[in-house]
C-alpha positions in Angstrom: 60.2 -65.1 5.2 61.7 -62.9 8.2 62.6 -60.4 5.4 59.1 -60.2 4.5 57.7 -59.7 7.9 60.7 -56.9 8.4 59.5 -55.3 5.4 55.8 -55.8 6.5 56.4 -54.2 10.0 58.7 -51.2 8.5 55.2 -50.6 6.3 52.9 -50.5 9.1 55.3 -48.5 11.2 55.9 -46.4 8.6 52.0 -46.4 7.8 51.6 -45.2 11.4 54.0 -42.5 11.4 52.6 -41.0 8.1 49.2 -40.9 10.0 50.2 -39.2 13.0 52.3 -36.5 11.1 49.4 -35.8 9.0 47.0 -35.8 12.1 49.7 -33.3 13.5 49.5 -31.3 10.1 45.8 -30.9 9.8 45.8 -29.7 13.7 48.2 -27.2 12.4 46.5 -26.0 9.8 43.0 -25.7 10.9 40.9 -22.9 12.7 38.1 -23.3 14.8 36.1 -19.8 14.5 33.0 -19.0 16.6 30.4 -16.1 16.2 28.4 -15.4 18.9 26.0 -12.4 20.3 22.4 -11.3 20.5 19.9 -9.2 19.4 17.5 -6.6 20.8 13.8 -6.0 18.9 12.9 -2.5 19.9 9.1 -1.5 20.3 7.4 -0.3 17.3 3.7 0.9 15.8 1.8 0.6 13.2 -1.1 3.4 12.7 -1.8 4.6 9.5 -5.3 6.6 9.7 -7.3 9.3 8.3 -7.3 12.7 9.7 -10.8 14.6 9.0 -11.3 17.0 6.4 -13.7 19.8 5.6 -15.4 20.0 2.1 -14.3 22.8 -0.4 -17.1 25.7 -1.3 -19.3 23.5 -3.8 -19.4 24.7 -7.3 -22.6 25.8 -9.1 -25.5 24.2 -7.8 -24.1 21.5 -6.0 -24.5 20.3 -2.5 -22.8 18.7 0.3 -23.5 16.4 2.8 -21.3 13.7 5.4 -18.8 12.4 5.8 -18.9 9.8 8.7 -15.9 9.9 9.0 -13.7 6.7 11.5 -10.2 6.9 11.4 -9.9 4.3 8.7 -12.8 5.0 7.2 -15.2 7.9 5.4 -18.4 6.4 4.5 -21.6 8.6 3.7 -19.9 11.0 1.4 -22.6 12.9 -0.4 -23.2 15.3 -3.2 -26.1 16.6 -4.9 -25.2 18.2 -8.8 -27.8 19.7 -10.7 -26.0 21.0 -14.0 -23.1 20.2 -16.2 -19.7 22.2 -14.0 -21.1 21.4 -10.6 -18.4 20.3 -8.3 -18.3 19.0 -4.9 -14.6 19.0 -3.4 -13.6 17.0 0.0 -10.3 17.6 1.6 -8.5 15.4 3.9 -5.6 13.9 5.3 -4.0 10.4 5.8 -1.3 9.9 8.2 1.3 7.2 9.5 1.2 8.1 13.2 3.3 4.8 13.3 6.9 4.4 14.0 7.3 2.0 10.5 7.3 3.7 7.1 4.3 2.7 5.4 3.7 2.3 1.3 0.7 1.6 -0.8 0.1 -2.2 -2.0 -1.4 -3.7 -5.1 -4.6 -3.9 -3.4 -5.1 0.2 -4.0 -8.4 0.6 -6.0 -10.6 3.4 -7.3 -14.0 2.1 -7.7 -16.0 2.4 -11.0 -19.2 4.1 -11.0 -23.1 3.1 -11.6 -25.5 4.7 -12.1 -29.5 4.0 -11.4 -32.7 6.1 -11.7 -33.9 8.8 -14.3 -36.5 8.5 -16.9 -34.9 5.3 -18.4 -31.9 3.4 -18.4 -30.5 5.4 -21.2 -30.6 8.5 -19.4 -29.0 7.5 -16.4 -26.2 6.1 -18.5 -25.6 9.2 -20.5 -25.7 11.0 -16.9 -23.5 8.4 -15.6 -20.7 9.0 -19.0 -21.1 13.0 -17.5 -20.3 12.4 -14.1 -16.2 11.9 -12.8 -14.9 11.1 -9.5 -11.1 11.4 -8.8 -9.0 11.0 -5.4 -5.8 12.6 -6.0 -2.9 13.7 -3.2 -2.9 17.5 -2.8 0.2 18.2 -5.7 -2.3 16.5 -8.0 -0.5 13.2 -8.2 -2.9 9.8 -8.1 -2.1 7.5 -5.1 -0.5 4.3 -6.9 0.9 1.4 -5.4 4.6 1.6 -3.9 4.1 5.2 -2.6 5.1 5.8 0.4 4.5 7.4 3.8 6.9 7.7 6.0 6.2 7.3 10.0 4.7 10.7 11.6 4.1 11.7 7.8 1.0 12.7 6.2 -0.2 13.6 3.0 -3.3 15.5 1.5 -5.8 14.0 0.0 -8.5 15.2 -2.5 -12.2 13.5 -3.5 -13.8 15.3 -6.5 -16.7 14.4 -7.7 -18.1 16.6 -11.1 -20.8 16.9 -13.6 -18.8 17.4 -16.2 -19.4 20.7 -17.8 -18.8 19.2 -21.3 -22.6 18.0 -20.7 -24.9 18.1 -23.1 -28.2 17.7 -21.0 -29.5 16.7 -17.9 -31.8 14.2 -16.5 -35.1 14.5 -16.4 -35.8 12.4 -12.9 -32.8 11.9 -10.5 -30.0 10.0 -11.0 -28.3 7.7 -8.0 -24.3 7.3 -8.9 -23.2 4.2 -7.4 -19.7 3.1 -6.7 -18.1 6.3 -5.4 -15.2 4.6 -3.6 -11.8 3.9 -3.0 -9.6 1.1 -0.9 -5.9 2.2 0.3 -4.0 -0.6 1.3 -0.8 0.2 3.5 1.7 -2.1 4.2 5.2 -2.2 5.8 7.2 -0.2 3.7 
């Protein structure tokens, strides 16, 4: 029986010892890193805005009037055309007078034209297929989502608005085209 306990004790001691060495290990072999520091969030702006234009010399018959013109906004853009290969040109600028690059989002949109008026609803629909709008940067390219504008950049910026000169005829009481318009969304680029 006193062999057993001997042998019971030499366990537990030995047990004990086996602990501690591999408590004495694992300090050995481990490393307590730390990171520490901070950060600094510089001032920044955001401005992206329209800089005022001047229409182009019309073409043919046509005639000007507006803009009202805010700085992120042109409302009251008007033209008057008479015959098929008047056009009415009005150039302008947009520009990120921001410190943050700046791109076009998903929510850039041309609107589609109506049109209301002349003799009968078939003539202002044939005037309406004769009649084009585009908004196009100065190089000719058409503002598309993802482009960008970089801060204290700006890029022209074209509205043309046409009676096409492919027209076969003209109406014979006014024609009111509705939905001249566009929407450009900028976000952080």
């Amino acid at each position: 029986m006193e062999n057993k306990r001997e042998v019971k004790i030499i366990a537990i001691v030995a047990l004990l010892v086996a602990v501690v060495g591999l408590s004495v290990a694992y300090a050995a072999l481990s490393t307590s890193l730390s990171i520490s520091g901070s950060a600094t969030v510089n001032s920044a702006t955001w401005q992206v805005e329209f800089i005022e234009g001047e229409w182009d010399d019309p073409v043919g018959s046509a005639v000007t009037s507006g803009p009202t013109f805010g700085v992120t906004s042109i409302t009251n853009i008007g033209a008057t055309l008479v015959k098929p290969g008047d056009k009415a040109v009005y150039r302008f600028k947009v520009k990120n007078k921001g410190s943050i690059p700046a791109k076009l989002s998903a929510n850039t949109a041309i609107g589609t034209i109506s049109c209301t008026g002349g003799a009968n609803t078939t003539e202002a629909s044939n005037t309406c297929a004769n009649i084009s709008y585009t908004l196009t940067y100065g190089d000719g390219s058409v503002p598309t989502a993802g482009d960008t504008l970089a801060a204290s950049a700006e890029k022209d910026l074209i509205l043309t608005i046409e009676f096409k000169s492919t027209a076969t005829a003209v109406p014979s009481s006014a024609v009111t085209v509705n939905g001249i318009s566009a929407t450009l969304e900028y976000i952080q680029a």
